[in-house]
BAFI-3210 file (N, C-alpha, C; in Angstrom, 3 decimals, decimal comma, padded with zeros to 6 digits):
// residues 291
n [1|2|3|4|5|6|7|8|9|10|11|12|13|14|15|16|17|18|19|20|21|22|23|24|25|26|27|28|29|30|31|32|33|34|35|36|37|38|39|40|41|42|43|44|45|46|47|48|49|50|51|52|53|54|55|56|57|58|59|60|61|62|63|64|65|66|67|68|69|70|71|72|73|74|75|76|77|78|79|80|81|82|83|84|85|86|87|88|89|90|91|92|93|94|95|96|97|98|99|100|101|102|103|104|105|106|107|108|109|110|111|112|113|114|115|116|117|118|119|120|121|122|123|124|125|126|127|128|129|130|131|132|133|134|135|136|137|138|139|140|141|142|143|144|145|146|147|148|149|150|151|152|153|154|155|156|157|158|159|160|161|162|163|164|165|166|167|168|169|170|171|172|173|174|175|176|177|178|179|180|181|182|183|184|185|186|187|188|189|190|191|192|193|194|195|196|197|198|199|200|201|202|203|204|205|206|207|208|209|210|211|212|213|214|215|216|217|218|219|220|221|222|223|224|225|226|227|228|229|230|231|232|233|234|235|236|237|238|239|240|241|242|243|244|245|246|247|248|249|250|251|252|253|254|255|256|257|258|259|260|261|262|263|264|265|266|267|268|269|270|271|272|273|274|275|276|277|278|279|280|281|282|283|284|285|286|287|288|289|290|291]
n.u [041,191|043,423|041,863|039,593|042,116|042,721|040,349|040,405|042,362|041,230|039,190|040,720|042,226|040,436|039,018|041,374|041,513|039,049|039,554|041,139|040,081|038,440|039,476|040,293|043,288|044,421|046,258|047,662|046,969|047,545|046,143|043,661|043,725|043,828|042,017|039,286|039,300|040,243|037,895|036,150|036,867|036,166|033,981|032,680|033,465|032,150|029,471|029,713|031,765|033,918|037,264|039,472|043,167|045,365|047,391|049,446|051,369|051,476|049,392|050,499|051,457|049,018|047,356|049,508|050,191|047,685|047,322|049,185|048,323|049,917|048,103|044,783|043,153|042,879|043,514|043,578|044,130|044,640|044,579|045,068|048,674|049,140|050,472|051,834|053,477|052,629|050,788|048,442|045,247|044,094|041,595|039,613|037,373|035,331|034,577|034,757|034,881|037,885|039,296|042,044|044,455|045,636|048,232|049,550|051,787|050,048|050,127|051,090|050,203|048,124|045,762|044,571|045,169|046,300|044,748|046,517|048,778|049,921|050,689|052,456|054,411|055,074|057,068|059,058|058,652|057,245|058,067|058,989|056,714|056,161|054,646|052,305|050,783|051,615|054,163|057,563|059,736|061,289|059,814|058,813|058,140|057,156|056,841|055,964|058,049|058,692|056,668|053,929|052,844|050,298|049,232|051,098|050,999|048,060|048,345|049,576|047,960|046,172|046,591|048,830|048,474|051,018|052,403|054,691|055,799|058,587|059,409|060,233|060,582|061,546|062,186|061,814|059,407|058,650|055,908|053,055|052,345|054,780|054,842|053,193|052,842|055,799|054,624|053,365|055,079|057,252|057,723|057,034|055,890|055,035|052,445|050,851|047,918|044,777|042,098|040,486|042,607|044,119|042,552|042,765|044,972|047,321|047,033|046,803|044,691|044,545|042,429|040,902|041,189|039,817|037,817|036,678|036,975|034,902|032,243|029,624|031,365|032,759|031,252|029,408|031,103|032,397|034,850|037,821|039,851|039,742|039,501|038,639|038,410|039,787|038,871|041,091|040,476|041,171|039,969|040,780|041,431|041,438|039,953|038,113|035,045|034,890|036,068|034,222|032,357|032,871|033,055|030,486|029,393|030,498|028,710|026,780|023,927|025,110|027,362|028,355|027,588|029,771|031,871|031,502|031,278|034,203|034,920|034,883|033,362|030,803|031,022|028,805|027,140|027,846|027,620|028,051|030,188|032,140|031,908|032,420|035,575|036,386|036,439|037,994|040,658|040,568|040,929|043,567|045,339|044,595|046,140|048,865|049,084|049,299|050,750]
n.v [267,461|265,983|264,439|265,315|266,928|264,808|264,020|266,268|265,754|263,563|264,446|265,994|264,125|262,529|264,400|265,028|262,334|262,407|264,776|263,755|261,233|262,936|264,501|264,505|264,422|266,285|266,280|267,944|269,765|272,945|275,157|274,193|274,467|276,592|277,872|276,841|274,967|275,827|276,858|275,522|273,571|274,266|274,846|272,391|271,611|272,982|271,988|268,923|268,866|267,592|267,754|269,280|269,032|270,466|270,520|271,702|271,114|270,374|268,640|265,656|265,377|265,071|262,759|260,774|260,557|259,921|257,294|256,310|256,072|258,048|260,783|261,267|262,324|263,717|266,581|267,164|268,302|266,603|263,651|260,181|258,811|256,840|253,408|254,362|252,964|254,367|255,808|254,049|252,900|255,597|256,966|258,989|261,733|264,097|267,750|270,211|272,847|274,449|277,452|277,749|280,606|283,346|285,225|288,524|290,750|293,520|296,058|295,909|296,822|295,849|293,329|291,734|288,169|285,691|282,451|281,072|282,451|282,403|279,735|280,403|281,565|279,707|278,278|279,599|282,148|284,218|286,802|289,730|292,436|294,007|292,610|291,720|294,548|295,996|298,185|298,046|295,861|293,467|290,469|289,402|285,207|283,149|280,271|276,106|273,572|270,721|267,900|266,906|268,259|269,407|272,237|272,553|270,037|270,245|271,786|271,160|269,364|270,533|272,673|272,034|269,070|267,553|265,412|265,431|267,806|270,369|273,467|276,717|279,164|282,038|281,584|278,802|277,064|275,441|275,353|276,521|278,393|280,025|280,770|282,184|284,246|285,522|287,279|289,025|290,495|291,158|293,089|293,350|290,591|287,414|284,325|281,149|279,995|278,744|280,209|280,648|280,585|283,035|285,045|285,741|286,988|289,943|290,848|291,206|289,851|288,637|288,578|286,099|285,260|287,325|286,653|287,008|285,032|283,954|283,087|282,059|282,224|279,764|278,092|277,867|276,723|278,665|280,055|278,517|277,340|274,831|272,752|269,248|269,326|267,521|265,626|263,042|259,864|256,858|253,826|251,592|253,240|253,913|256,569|256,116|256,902|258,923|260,451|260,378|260,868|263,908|264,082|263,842|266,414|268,766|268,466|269,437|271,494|273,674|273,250|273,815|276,180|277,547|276,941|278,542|281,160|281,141|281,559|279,127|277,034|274,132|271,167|269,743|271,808|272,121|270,045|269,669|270,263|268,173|266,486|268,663|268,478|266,637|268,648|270,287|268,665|267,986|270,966|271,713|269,718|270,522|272,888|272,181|270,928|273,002|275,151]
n.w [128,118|126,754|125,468|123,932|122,244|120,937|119,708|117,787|116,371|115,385|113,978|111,716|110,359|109,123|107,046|105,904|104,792|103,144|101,534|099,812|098,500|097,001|095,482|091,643|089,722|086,465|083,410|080,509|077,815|077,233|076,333|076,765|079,120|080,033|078,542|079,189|081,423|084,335|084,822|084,654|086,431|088,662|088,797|088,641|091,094|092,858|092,167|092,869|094,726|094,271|094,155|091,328|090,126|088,301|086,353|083,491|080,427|077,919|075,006|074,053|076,738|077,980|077,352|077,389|079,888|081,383|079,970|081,246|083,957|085,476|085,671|086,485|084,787|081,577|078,798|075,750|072,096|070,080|068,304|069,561|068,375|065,926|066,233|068,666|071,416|074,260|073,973|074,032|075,681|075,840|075,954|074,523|074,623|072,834|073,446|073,249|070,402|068,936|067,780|065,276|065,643|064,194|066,211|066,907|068,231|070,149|068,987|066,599|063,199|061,247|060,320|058,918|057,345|054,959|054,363|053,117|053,237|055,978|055,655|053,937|055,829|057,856|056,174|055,476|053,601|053,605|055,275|055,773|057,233|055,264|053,409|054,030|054,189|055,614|057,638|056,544|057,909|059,450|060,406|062,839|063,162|065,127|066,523|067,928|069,155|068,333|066,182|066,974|069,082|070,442|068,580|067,304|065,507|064,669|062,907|061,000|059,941|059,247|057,242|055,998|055,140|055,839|057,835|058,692|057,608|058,224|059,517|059,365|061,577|063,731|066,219|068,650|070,849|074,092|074,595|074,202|076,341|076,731|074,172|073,749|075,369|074,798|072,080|073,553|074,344|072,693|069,785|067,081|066,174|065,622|065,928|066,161|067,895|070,510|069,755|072,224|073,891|073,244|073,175|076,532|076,325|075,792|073,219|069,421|067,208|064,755|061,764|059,945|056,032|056,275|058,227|061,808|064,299|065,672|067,969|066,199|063,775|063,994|064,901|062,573|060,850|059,041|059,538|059,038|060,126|062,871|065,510|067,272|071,232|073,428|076,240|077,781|079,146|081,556|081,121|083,288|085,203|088,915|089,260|087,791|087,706|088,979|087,226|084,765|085,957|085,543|083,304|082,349|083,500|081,909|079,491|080,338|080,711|081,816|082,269|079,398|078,636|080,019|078,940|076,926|077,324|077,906|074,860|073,052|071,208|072,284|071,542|070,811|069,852|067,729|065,609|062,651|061,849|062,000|059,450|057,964|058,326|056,684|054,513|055,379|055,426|052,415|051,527|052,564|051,557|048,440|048,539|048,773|047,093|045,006|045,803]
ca.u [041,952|043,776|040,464|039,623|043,047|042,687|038,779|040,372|042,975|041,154|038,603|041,220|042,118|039,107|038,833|042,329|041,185|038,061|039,773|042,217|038,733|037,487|040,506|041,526|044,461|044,220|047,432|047,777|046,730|047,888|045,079|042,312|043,807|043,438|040,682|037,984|039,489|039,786|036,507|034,872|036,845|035,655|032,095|032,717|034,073|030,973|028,283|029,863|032,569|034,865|038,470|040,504|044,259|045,533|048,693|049,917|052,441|050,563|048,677|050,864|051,524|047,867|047,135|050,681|050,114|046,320|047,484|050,022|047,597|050,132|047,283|043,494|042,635|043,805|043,597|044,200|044,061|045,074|044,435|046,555|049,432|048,816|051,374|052,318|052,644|052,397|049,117|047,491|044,683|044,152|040,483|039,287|035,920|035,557|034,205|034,396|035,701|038,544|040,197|043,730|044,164|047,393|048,041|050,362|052,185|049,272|050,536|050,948|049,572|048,275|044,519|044,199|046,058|044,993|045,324|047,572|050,091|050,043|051,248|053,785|054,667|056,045|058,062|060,213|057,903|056,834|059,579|058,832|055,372|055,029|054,136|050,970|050,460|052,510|055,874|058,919|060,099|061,265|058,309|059,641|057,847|057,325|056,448|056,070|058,896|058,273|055,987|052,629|052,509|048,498|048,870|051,746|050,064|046,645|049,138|050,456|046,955|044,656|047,502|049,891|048,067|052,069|052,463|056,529|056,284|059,259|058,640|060,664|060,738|062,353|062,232|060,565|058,792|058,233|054,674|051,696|051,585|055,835|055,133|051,890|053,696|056,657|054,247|052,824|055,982|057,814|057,290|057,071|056,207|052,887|052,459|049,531|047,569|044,337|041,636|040,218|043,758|045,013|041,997|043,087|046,553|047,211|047,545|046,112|044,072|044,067|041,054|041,426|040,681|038,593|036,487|037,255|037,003|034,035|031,563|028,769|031,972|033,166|029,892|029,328|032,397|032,733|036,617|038,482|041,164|039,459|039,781|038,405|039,522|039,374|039,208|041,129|040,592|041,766|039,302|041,738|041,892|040,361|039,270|037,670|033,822|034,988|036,370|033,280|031,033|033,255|032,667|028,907|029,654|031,018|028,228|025,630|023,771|025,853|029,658|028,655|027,758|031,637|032,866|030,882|032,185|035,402|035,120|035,093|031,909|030,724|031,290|027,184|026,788|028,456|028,302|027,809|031,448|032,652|031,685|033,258|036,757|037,005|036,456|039,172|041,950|041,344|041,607|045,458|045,779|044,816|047,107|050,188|049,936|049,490|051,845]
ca.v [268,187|265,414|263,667|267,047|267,444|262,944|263,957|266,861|265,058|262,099|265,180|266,619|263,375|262,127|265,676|265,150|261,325|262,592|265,424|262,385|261,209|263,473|264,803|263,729|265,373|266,509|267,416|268,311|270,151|273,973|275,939|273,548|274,426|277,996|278,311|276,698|273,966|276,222|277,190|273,946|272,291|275,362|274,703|271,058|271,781|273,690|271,599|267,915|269,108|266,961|268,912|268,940|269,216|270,852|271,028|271,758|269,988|270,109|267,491|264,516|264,338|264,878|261,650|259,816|260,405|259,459|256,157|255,478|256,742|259,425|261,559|260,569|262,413|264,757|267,626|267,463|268,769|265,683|261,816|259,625|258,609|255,213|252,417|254,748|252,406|255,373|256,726|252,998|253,006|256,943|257,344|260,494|262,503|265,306|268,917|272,054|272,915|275,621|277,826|278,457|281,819|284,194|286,421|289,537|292,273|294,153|297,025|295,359|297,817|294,658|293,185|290,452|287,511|284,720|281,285|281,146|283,733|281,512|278,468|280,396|282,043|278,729|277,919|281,088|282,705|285,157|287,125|291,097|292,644|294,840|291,553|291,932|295,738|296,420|298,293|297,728|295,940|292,171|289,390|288,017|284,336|282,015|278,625|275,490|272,766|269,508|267,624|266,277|268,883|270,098|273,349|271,716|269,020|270,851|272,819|270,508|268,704|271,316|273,648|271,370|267,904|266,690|265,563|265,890|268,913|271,032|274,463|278,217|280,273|282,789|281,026|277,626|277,040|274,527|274,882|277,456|279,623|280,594|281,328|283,738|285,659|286,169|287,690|289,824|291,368|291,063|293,815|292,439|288,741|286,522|283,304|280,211|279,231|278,485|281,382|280,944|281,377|283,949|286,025|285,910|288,001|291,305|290,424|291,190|288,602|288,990|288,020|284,860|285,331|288,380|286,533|286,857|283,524|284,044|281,928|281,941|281,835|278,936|277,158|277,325|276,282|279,413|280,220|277,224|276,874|274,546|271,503|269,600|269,589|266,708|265,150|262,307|259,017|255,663|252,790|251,291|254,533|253,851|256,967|256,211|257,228|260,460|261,366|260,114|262,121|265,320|264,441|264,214|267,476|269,069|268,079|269,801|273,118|274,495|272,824|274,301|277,364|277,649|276,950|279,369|282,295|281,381|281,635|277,683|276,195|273,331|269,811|269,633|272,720|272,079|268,354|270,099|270,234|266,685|266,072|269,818|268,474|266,688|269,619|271,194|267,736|268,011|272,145|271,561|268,670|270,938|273,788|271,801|270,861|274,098|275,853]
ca.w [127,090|125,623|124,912|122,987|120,977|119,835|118,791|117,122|115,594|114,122|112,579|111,182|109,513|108,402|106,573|104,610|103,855|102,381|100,333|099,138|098,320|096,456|094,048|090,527|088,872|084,867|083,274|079,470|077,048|077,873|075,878|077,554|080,575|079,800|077,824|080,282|082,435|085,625|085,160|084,786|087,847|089,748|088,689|089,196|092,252|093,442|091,675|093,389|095,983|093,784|093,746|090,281|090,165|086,865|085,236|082,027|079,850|076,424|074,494|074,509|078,416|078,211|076,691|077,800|081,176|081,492|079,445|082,219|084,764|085,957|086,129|086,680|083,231|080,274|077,693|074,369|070,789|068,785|068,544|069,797|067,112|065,511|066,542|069,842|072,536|075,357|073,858|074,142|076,497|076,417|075,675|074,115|074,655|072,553|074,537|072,470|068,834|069,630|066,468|065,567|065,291|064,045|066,933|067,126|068,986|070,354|068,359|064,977|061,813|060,437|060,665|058,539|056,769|054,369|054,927|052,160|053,582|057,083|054,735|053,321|056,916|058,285|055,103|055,426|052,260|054,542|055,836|056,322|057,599|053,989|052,488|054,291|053,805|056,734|057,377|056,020|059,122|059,861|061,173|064,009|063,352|066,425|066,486|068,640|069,407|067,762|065,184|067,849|070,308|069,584|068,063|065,522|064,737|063,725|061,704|059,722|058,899|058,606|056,043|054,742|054,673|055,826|059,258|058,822|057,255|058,905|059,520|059,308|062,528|064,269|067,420|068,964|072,234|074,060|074,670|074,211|076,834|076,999|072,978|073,804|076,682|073,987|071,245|074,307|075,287|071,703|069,011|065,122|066,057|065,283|065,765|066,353|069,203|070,732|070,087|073,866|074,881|072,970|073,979|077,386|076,306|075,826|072,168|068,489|066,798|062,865|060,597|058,536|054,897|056,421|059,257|062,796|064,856|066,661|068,320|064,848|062,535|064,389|065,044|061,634|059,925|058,227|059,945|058,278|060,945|063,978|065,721|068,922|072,131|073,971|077,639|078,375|080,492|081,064|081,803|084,317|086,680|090,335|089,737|086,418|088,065|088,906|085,533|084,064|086,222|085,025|081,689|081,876|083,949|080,834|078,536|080,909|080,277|083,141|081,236|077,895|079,115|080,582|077,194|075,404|078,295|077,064|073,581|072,864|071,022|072,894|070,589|070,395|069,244|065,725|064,909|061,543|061,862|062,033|058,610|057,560|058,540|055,594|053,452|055,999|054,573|051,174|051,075|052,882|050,045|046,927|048,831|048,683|045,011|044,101|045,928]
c.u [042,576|042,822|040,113|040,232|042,739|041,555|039,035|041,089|042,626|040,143|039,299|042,252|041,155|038,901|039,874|042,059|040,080|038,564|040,469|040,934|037,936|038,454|041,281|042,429|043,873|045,723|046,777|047,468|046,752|046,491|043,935|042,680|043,297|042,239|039,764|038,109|039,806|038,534|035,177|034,958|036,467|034,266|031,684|032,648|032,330|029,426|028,716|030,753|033,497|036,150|039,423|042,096|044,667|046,982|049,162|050,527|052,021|050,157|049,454|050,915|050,087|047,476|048,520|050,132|048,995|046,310|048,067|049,707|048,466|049,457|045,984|043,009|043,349|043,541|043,967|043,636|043,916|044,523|045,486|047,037|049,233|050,700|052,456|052,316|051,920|051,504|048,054|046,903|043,922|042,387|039,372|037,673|036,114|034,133|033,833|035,328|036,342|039,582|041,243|043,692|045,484|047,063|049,446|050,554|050,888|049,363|051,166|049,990|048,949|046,786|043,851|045,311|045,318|045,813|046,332|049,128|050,404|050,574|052,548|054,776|055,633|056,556|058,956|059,860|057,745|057,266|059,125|057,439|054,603|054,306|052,536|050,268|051,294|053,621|056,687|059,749|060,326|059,999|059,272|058,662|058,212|056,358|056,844|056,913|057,916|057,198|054,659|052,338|050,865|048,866|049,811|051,392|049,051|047,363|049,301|049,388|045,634|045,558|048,139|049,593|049,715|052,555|053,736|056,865|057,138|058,553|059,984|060,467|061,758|062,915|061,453|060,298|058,281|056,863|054,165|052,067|053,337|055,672|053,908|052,344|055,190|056,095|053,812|054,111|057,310|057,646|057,496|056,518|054,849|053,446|051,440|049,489|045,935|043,372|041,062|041,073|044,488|044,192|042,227|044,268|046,300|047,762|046,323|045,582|043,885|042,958|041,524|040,618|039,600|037,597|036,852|036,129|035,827|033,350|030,893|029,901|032,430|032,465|029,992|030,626|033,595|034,124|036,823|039,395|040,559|039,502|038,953|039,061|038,610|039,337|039,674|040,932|040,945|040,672|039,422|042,177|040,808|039,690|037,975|035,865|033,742|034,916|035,265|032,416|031,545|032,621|031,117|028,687|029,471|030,026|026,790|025,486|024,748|027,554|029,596|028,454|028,937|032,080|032,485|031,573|033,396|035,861|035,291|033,582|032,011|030,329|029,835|026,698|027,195|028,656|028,676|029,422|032,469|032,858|032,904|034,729|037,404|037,610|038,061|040,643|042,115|041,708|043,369|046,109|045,926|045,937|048,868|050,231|050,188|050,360|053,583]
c.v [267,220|264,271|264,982|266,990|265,837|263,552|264,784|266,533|263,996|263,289|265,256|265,405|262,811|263,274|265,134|263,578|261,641|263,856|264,686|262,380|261,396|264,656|263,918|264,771|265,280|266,760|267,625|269,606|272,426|275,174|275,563|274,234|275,607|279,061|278,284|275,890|274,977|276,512|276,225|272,998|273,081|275,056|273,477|270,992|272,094|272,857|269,703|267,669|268,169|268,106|268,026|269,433|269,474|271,261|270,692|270,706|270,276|268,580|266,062|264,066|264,738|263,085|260,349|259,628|259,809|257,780|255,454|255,524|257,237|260,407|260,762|260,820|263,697|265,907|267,270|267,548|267,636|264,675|261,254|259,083|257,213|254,856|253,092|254,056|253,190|255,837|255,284|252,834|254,088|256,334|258,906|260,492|263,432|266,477|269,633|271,485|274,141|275,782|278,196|279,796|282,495|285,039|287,557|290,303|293,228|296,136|297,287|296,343|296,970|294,005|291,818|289,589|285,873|283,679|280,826|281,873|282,936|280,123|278,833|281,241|281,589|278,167|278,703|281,631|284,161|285,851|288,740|291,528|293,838|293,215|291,122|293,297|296,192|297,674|297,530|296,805|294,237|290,999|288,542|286,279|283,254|281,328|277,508|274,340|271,659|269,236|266,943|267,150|269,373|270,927|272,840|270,443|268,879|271,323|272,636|269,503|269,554|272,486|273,165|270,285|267,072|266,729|265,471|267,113|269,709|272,394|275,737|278,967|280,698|282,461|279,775|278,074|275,834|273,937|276,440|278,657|280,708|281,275|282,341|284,631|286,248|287,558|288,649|290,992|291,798|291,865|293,177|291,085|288,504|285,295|282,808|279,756|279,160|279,962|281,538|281,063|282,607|285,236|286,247|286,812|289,225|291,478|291,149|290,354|289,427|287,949|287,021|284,671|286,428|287,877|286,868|285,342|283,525|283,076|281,501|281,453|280,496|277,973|276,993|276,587|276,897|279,785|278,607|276,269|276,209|273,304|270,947|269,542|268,211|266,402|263,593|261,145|257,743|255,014|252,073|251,960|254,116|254,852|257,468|257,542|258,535|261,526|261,149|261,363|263,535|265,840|264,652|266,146|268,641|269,292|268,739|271,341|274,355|274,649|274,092|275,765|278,609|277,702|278,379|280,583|282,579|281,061|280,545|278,162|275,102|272,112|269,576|270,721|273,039|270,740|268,398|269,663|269,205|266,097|267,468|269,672|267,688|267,503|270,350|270,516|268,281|269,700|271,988|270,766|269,298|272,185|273,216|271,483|271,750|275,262|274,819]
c.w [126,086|124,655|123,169|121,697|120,135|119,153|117,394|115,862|113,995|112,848|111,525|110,127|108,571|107,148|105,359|103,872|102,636|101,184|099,630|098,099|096,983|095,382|093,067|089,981|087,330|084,939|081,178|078,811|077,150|077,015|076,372|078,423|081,107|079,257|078,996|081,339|083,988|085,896|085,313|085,940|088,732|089,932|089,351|090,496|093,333|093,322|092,596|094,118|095,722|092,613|092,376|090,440|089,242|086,638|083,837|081,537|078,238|076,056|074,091|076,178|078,743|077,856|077,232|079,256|081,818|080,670|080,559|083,594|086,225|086,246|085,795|084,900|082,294|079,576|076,654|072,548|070,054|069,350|068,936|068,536|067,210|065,540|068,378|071,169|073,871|075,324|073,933|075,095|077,064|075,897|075,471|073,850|074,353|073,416|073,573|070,983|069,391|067,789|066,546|064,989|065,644|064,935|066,575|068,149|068,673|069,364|066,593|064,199|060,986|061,044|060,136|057,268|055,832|054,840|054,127|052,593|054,988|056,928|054,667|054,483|057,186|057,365|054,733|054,281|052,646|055,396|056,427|056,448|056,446|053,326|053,317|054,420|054,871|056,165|056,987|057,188|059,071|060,518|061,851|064,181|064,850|066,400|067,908|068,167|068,536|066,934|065,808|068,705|069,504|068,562|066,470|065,016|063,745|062,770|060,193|059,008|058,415|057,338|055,524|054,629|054,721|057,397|059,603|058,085|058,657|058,679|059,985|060,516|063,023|065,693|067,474|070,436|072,651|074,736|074,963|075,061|077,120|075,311|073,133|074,321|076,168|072,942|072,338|074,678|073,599|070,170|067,318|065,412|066,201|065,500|065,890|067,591|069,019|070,423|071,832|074,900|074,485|073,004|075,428|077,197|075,973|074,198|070,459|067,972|065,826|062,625|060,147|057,525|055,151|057,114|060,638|063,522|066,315|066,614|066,771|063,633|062,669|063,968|063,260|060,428|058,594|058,698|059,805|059,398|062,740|064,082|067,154|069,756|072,992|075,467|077,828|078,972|080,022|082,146|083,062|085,196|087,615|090,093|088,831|086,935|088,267|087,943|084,791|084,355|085,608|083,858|081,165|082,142|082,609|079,845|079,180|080,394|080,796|082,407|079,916|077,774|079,252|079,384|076,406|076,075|078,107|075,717|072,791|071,690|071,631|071,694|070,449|070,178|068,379|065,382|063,492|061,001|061,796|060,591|057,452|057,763|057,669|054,405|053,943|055,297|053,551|050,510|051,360|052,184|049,016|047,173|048,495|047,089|044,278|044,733|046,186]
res [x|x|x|x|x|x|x|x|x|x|x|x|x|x|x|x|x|x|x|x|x|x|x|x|x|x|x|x|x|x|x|x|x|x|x|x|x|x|x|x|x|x|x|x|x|x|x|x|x|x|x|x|x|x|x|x|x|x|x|x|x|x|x|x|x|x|x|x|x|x|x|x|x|x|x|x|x|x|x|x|x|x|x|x|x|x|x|x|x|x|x|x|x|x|x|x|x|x|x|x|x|x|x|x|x|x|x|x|x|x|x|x|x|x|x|x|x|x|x|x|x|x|x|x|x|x|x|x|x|x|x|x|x|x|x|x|x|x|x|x|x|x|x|x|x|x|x|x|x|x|x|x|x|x|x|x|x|x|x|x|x|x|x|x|x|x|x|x|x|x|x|x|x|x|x|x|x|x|x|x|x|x|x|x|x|x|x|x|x|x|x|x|x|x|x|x|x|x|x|x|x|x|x|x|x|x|x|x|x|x|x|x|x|x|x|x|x|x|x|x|x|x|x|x|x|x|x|x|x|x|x|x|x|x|x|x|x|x|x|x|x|x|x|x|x|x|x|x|x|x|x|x|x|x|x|x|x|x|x|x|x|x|x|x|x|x|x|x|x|x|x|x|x|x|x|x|x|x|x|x|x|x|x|x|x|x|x|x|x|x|x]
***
């Protein structure tokens, strides 16, 4: 018997060394996380019995943390900021192209908005919901905390071409998914996020300039408002080989697949787009001179 319980013992070690083993952590980027990252470490999971660990934070402690290899690898929207020492070492692989997209109170009278009126939104221009054909009625605006988090970041270079532009709301948040689950439960109020997360809510999604943000409008570059989304890693992680294999993972018929399920495009299925993100600068350049 006690032969038995030791044999059973050391199994039952051997077991938790090898899941040691065989998990890296992610944290960042809270719309990756949401969009497709459970579904890809699930796949992962299934396709090389290598477990992911996922938590949020948004797109700096995506990139901070994977610099300071706090976590094995990352999420995130943005580049790292030039002269940042905390982002030195991050190494970014871009995945999917993911669009920002105005959502609303599922019950909003209200369908579409130009990109012009989303400018003058977050500059307090944009104040009651007739000024988009609406009721007579207050716009409860909500926005995200600080000037790098992803979603304010894209904000401020794909519409105002000013990466200190301040910004007008009714509220802040301090990350993605506490400002979606406001607009879900919150009557009058819009704000910006991720389209592959803000299809997950119980939410409205307006048109931009009259397109909706679908895969084709995406892919092609015809919805104005997109960015990529990146993964993460640091050269210097033991568990660099792992995160690598993810990333080929990712880039397989099987990864891009996942993306497309959740409303992503997969980063090789629009390179078209790389070149289109200039056109995206200097429209948020001629916008600011002229308004």
């Amino acid at each position: 018997m006690i032969r038995k319980l030791a044999v059973a013992g050391l199994l039952g070690l051997m077991t938790n060394l090898a899941y040691a083993e065989t998990t890296i952590s992610w944290a960042g980027c809270g719309i990756s996380r949401n969009a497709f990252m459970e579904e890809l470490a699930e796949a992962f999971k299934n396709e090389t019995g290598i477990n992911i660990d996922l938590v949020g934070g948004g797109a700096t402690r995506g990139i901070r943390e994977t610099a300071s290899m706090g976590a094995d690898m990352g999420g995130t929207c943005r580049l790292p900021l030039d002269g940042e020492a905390a982002e030195v070492g991050a190494y970014l692989e871009p995945v999917a192209w993911d669009a920002l997209v105005v959502m609303v109170h599922k019950d909003t009278p209200v369908d579409n908005i130009t990109l012009e009126q989303v400018r003058d939104m977050f500059l307090g221009r944009l104040t009651n919901w007739n000024q988009l054909g609406g009721p007579d009625m207050p716009m409860q605006v909500f926005a995200r905390q600080g000037k790098i988090s992803g979603v304010g970041h894209a904000k401020r270079r794909l519409i105002y071409a000013n990466m200190e532009q301040e910004f007008t709301a009714t509220r802040f948040f301090p990350s993605s998914g506490p400002l979606e689950r406001a607009i879900e439960e919150t009557p009058w109020s819009i704000g910006v996020t991720g389209i592959s997360s803000a299809q997950k809510r119980d939410v409205k999604i307006l048109k931009l300039d009259g397109l909706e943000p679908n895969y084709d409008n995406i892919r092609s570059g015809a919805y104005t408002l997109y960015r990529p989304l990146y993964v993460v890693s640091n050269p210097n992680n033991p568990k660099i080989n792992e995160v690598q294999q993810f990333v080929r993972f990712v880039g397989t018929r099987q990864g891009r697949a996942v993306i497309r399920q959740n409303g992503c495009v997969p980063y090789t299925d629009a390179l078209a787009l790389i070149m289109k993100q200039l056109d995206q600068e200097r429209r948020a350049r001629d916008m600011g001179l002229y308004n």
